[in-house]
C-alpha positions in Angstrom: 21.0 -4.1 -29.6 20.6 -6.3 -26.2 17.4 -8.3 -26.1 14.8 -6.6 -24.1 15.5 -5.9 -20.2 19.3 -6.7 -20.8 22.3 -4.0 -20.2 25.5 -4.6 -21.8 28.7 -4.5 -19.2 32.3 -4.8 -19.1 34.3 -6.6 -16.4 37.8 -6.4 -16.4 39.8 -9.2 -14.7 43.2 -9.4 -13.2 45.3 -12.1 -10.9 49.3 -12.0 -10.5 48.8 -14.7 -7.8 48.0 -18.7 -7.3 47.7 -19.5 -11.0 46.7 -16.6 -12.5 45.3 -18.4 -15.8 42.9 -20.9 -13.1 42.0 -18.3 -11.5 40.7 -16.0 -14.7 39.2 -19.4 -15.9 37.4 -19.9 -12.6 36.4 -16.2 -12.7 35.0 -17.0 -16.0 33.1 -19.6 -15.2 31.4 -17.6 -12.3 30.2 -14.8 -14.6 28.3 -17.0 -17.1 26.7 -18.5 -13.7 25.5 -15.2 -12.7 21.7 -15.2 -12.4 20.1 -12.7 -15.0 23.7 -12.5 -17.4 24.7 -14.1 -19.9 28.8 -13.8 -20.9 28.6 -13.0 -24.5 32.5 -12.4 -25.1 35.9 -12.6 -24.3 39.0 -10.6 -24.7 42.6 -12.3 -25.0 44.7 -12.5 -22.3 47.7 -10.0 -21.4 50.6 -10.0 -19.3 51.6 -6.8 -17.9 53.7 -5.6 -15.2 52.3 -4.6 -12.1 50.6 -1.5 -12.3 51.6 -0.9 -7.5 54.5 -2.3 -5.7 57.1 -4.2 -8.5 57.4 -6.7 -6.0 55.4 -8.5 -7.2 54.7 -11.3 -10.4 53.2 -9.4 -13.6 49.7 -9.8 -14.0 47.3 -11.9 -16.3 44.4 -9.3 -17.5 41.4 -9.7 -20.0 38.2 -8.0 -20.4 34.4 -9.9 -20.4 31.5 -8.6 -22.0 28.1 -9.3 -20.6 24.6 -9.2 -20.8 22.7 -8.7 -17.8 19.4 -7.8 -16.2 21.1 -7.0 -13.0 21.2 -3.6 -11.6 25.0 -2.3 -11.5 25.6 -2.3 -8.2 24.0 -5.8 -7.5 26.2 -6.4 -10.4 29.7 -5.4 -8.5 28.2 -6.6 -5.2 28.4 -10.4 -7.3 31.7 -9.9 -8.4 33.0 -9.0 -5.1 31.7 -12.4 -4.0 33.4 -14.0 -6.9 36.7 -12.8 -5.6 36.0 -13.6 -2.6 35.3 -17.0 -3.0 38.7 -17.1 -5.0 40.5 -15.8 -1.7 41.0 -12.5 -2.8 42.3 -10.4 0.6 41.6 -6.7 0.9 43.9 -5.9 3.7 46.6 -5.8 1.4 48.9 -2.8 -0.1 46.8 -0.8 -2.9 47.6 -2.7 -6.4 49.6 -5.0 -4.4 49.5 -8.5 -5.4 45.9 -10.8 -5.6 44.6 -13.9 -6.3 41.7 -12.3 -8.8 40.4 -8.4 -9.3 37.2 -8.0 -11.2 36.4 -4.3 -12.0 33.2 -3.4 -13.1 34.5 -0.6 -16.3 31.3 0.1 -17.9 27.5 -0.3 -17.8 25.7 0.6 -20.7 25.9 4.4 -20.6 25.5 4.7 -17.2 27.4 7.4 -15.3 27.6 6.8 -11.1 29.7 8.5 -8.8 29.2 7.0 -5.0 31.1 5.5 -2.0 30.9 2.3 -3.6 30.8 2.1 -7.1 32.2 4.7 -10.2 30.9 4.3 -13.6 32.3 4.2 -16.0 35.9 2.5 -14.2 38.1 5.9 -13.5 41.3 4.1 -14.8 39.8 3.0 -18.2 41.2 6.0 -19.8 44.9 5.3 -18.6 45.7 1.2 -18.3 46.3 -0.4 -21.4 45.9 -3.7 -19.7 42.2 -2.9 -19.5 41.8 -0.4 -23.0 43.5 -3.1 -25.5 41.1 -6.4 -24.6 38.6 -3.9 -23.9 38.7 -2.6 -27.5 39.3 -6.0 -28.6 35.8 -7.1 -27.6 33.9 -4.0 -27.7 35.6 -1.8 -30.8 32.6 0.4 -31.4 31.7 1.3 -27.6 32.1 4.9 -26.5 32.0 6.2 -22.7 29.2 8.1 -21.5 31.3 11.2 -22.3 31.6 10.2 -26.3 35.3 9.2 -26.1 36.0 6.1 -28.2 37.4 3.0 -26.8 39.0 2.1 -29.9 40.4 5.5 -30.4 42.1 5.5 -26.5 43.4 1.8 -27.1 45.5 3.0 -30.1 46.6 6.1 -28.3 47.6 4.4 -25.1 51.0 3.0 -24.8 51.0 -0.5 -24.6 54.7 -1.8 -25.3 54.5 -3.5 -21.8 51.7 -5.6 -22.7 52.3 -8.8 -24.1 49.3 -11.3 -25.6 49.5 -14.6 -24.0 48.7 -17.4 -26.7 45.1 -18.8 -26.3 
């Protein structure tokens, strides 16, 4: 159980450009330095193909868990800013290449549908760059719905996944 006031979320981070290792490290960094969270875990890190455009350098992925007392769209409005200050540019193709993507998967049990922010993450379900090191940190969590992270990790395939060495 989270101490008192605290909701458990999962942030799912990606970079294919500038370093992608500095950048999931600086990323890191930023979440423990989020006022009211505390960064409890993290998953290994994956390289994967690009998910958009193959143009592109294969991406570095891992999932963070956290505790936090903010409220889940103060929450994403944070980690836009953190990939923002990491030059992240949104005039770019859709999954085209980026210097860091944070993706807010899940907050507690939270279900939110609106302009700006979709709980749990809609592409959980189908991207094993976010189900395998979000299973790895978080094995017992179910979605709001009852589906079993665990469960949709093994089913998903992930030959094109490979663990990058810590």
């Amino acid at each position: 159980m989270p101490p008192a006031g605290f909701m458990p979320a999962y942030v799912g981070l990606g970079s294919n450009l500038d370093d992608p290792a500095a950048q999931l490290d600086a990323a890191l960094e930023a979440l423990a330095a989020l006022p009211d969270t505390r960064r409890v875990v993290v998953s290994g890190r994956y390289r994967n193909p690009p998910m958009g455009p193959q143009d592109q350098p294969d991406y570095l992925n891992a999932v963070a868990g956290l505790l936090t007392r903010l409220p889940a769209e103060v929450l994403l409005a944070a980690l836009h800013g953190i990939e923002d200050a990491q030059g992240r540019h949104r005039d770019g193709p859709r999954w085209g290449p980026r210097t860091l993507d944070l993706d807010l998967l899940a907050y507690g049990n939270l279900r939110a549908e609106s302009a700006a922010l979709t709980l749990p993450h809609p592409g959980i379900c189908s991207r094993p760059f976010v189900l395998v090191p979000l299973a790895e940190v978080a094995p017992g969590l179910h979605l709001p719905d009852g589906r079993s992270v665990a469960a949709l990790a093994a089913a998903v395939d992930a030959s094109a996944l490979r663990r990058e060495a810590n």
